[in-house]
N, C-alpha and C positions, 0 to 999 in steps of 0.2 A: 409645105404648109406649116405654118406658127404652131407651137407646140412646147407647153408651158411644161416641164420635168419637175417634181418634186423631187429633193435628191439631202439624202442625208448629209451633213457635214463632215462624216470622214470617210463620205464619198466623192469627195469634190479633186476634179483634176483642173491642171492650169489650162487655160485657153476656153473654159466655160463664161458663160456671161450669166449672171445672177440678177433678175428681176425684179427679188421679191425673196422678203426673209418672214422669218418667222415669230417676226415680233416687229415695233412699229421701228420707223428708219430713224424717228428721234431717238431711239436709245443705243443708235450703234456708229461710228464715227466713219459710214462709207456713204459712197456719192449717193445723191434721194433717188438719181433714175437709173439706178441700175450700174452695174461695172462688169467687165471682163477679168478676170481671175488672169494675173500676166504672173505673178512671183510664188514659191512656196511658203514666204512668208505672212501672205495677205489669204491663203488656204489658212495658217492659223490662228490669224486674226478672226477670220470667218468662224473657227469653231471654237472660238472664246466666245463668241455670243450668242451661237445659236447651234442649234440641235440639225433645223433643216433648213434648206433654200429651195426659193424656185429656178430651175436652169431654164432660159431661152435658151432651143434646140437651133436656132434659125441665125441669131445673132453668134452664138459659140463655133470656136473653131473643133471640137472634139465632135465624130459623127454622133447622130441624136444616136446610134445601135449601143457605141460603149457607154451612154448615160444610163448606170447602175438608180434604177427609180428608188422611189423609200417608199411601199407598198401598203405602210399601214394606216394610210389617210387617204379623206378622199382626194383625186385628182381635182386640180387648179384650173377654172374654166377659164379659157380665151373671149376675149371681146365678141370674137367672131361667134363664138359659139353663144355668148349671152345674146346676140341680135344677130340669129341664121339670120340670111337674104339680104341683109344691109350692107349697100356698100359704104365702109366705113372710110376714112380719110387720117393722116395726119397732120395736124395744125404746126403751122411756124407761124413764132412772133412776126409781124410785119410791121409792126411798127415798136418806138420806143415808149416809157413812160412820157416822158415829155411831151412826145408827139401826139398818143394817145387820150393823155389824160382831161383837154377841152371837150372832145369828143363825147369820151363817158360821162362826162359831166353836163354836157348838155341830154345825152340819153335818161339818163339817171335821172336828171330835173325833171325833163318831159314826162318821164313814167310814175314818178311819182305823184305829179301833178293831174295825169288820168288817173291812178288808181284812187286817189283821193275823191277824185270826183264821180267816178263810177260805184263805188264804194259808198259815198254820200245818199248816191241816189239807188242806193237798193236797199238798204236800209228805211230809207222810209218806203217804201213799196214800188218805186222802180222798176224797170227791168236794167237786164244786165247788156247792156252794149256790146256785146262780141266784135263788131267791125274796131270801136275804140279799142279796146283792148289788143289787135293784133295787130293793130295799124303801132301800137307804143312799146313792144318790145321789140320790132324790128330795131334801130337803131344801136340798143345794148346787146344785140346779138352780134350784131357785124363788131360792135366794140369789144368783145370778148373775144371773138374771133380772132382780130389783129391783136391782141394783148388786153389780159383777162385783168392782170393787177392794176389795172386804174376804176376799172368796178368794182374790180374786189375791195379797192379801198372803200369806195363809198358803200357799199355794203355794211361795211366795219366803219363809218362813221356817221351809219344812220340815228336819227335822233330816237329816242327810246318813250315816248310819251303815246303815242297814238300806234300799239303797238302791232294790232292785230295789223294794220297796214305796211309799219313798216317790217315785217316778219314775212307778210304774203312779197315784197320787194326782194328784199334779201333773199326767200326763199330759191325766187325767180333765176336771181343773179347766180347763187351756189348749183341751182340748178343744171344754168346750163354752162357753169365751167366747168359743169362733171361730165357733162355730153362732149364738150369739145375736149377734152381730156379722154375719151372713151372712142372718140371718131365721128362721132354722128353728122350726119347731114343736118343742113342749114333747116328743112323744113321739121324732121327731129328736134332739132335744138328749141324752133318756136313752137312745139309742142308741149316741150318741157318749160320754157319760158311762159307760155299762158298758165300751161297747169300749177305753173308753181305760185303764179298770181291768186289764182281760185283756189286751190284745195281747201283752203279755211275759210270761201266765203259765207259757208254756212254757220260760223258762227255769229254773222248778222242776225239771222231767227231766231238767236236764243239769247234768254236772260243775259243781258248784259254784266249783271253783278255777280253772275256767277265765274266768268273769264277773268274778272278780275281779282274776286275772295281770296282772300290769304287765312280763311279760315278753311278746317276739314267741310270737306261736301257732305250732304248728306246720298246715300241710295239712287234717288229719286232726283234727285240736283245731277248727281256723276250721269244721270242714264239721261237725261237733257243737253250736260254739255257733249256727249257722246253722238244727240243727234246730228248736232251740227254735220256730220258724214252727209246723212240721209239727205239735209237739207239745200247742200250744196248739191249732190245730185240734181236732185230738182229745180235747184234755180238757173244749171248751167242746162237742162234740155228745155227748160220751158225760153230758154235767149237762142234756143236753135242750135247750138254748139252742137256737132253730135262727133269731133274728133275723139275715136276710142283711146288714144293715150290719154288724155287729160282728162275723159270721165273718169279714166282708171285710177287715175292719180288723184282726184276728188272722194273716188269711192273708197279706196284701200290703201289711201295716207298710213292708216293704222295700224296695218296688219303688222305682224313681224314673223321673219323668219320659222322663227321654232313654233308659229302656230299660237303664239299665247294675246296674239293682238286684237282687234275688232274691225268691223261689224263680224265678220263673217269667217273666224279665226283662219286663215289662211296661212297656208307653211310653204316655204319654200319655192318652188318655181312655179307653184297655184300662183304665187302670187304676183300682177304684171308686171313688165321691167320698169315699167317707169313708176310704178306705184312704189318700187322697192326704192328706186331712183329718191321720189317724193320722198319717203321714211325719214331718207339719211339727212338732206336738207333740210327737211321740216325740225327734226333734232338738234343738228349743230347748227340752226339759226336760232333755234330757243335756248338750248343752252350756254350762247355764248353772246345773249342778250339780256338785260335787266327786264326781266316781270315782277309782277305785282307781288309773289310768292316765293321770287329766287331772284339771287344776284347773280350776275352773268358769271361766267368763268370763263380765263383764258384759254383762245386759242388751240393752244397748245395740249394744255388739260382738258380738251373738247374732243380733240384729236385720240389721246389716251384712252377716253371712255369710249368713244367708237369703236378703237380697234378693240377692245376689252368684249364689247357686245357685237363682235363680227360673230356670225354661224351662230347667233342666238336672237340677236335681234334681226342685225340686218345681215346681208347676203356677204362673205368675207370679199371676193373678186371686189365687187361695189366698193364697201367700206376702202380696199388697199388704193382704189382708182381715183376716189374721193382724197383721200391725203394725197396721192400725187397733184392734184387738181389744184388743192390750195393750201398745202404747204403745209408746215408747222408753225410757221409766223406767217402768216398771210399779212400782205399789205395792211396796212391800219392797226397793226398789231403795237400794243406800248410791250417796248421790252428793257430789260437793265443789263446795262454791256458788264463786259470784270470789269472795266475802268470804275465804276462805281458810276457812271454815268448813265442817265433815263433818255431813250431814244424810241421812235416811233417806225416801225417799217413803211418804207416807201414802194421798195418793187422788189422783185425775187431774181435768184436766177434758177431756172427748171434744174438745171443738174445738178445744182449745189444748193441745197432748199436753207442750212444752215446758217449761211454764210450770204444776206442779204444786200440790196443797199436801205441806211436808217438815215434819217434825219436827227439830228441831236437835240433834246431839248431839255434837257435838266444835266447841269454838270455834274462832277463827281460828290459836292456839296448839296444837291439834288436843288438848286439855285435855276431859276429860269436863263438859258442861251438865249440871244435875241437875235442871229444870223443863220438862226436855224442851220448849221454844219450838214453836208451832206457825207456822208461816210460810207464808201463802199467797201463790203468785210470780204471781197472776196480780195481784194486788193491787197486792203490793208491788214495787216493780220497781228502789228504790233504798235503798240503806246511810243508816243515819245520818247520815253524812257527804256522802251524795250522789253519793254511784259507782254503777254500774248492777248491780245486782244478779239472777245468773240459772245456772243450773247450767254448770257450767264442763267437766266433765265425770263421768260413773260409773266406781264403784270395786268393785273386788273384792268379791266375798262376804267377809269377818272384815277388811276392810281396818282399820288401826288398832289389832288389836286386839280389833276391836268382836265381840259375840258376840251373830249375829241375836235368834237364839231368848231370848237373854235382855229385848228388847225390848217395853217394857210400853205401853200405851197408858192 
């Protein structure tokens, strides 16, 4: 049986496979999904960076009896254990970007183009479609399924004007790469794909002006846009909907972890998996999009405040599962190579989350390319001239200039 060891750093023997550190994978120069401990000098490396690791008992060749545990934290739950009874699965890429990327593109159109119009018409008093709405995330399911990074791009180059909509989109999308990242079965996944549509349909009932202010709320303003919870409730049992994960995910978006969230301060495993699921989605889709009150933040910087508010906000297993899901540069990501060059991520590769393939689009002179260069860093590792070549760090949404959506492939 799978069996996740926390194991202090100068407990670490060769032939261990390490899962999971203790701190985020951007800040340590080892593979994103994990490695097997083969030399004594990659034991030192390990405890240059960190105190403790997680040992997979099942991948490692040392028996799980000699893994000396580190005793004074809590243990690291398995997948299995966050969703008993579920048979879970694991996904392989079946298809390429290339391959994929019409695909998501046509799904992604189509859903957007429901939500808009489902969306349209609940607001002005409406009801909620449930059939539409299930019948248009099938296709981005099965597209993330075979390969997630052509969603996840359009995720990352949704337009930012009509937000509440494209947030409920995006949510969707981040949703269920965390599920197919996690195992989940297909009918899981379009659970979490609907709810991640709705959970904020509630804020159609309330003040419009106040989703948007960039001024302090008052009391009595925060406890309105607060309903929106309640409200979405309701409008998702009065459309018939009665799937307990999605109401959950409608009802306890808010909660967090340690209990200090809303309606109903819930902590910990009161609160449901897919509601916890919702938290972390609904979060790094707002923060690493422009509102009316904040400029988005990279990726990357999204990634760091998560793992920051693991075991306080959200649930730490989730939060670690979540950055495997979609990376530290996820697809649509602007990042700036050492060359001095501005490039865009195109696709990942799961074991080497660092080390992407970009498209080129601003030279070292930050001058616009006009053949758009495809550059793959797993490949290529050095400049023409022989310098090390390798993302330097990520840039703001329009950094330069640049204008995502105009981005052609």
């Amino acid at each position: 049986m799978l069996e996740v060891i926390q194991v202090n750093s100068s407990d670490l023997q060769l032939g261990m496979y390490v899962s999971g550190l203790d701190r985020p994978w951007l800040e340590v120069p080892f593979p994103m999904q994990g490695f097997r401990i083969e030399t004594p000098e990659e034991i030192v490396r390990i405890q240059k960076y960190c105190q403790y690791v997680f040992v997979d008992s099942v991948k490692s060749s040392v028996a799980a009896g000699k893994i000396k545990r580190r005793t004074s934290s809590r243990p690291r739950k398995t997948n299995q254990q966050i969703f008993p009874g579920r048979r879970l699965k694991q996904y392989q890429d079946s298809a390429t970007w290339g391959e994929e990327f019409p695909r998501a593109k046509a799904a992604v159109d189509t859903l957007m183009q429901t939500v808009d119009s489902i969306f349209e018409q609940v607001s002005h008093g409406g009801a909620l479609d449930v059939v539409k709405v299930k019948q248009s995330v099938d296709p981005m399911i099965d597209s993330i399924s075979r390969n997630p990074d052509a969603c996840i791009w359009l995720a990352r180059m949704k337009q930012q004007d009509t937000y509440t909509y494209q947030h409920s989109v995006g949510a969707s999308i981040w949703a269920v790469a965390l599920g197919r990242q996690l195992g989940l079965p297909k009918p899981d996944l379009r659970s979490l794909a609907v709810g991640g549509l709705l959970f904020d349909i509630g804020k159609l009932g309330v003040n419009q002006e106040l989703l948007g202010a960039t001024r302090s709320l008052t009391d009595e303003e925060f406890l309105e846009l607060r309903s929106h919870v309640s409200l979405g409730v309701e409008m998702i049992r009065d459309s018939g909907l009665m799937n307990k994960d999605v109401l959950d995910m409608v009802a306890h978006h808010h909660e967090r972890h340690d209990g200090s969230g809303y309606p109903d301060g819930l902590s910990g495993d009161a609160i449901p998996v897919y509601a916890r699921i919702a938290a972390i989605v609904d979060c790094y889709d707002a923060i690493t999009s422009h509102r009316s009150y904040a400029r988005a933040i990279p990726p990357s910087a999204a990634i760091k405040k998560l793992y920051e508010w693991r075991d306080v906000d959200f649930q730490a297993e989730l939060v670690e599962e979540f950055i495997q899901a979609v990376g530290i540069y996820p697809a649509g990501t602007l990042v700036e190579l050492s060359s001095g060059e501005v490039a865009v991520v195109v696709a990942e590769y799961r074991t080497r989350r660092l080390r992407p393939k970009v498209m080129v689009l601003l030279d070292a002179d930050k001058q616009p390319v006009m053949d758009g260069t495809i550059v793959d860093l797993l490949t290529q590792k050095s400049t023409a001239d022989g310098k090390p070549l390798e993302i330097s760090n990520s840039l703001e949404p329009e950094a330069y200039g640049i204008d995502m959506a105009a981005i052609k492939l």
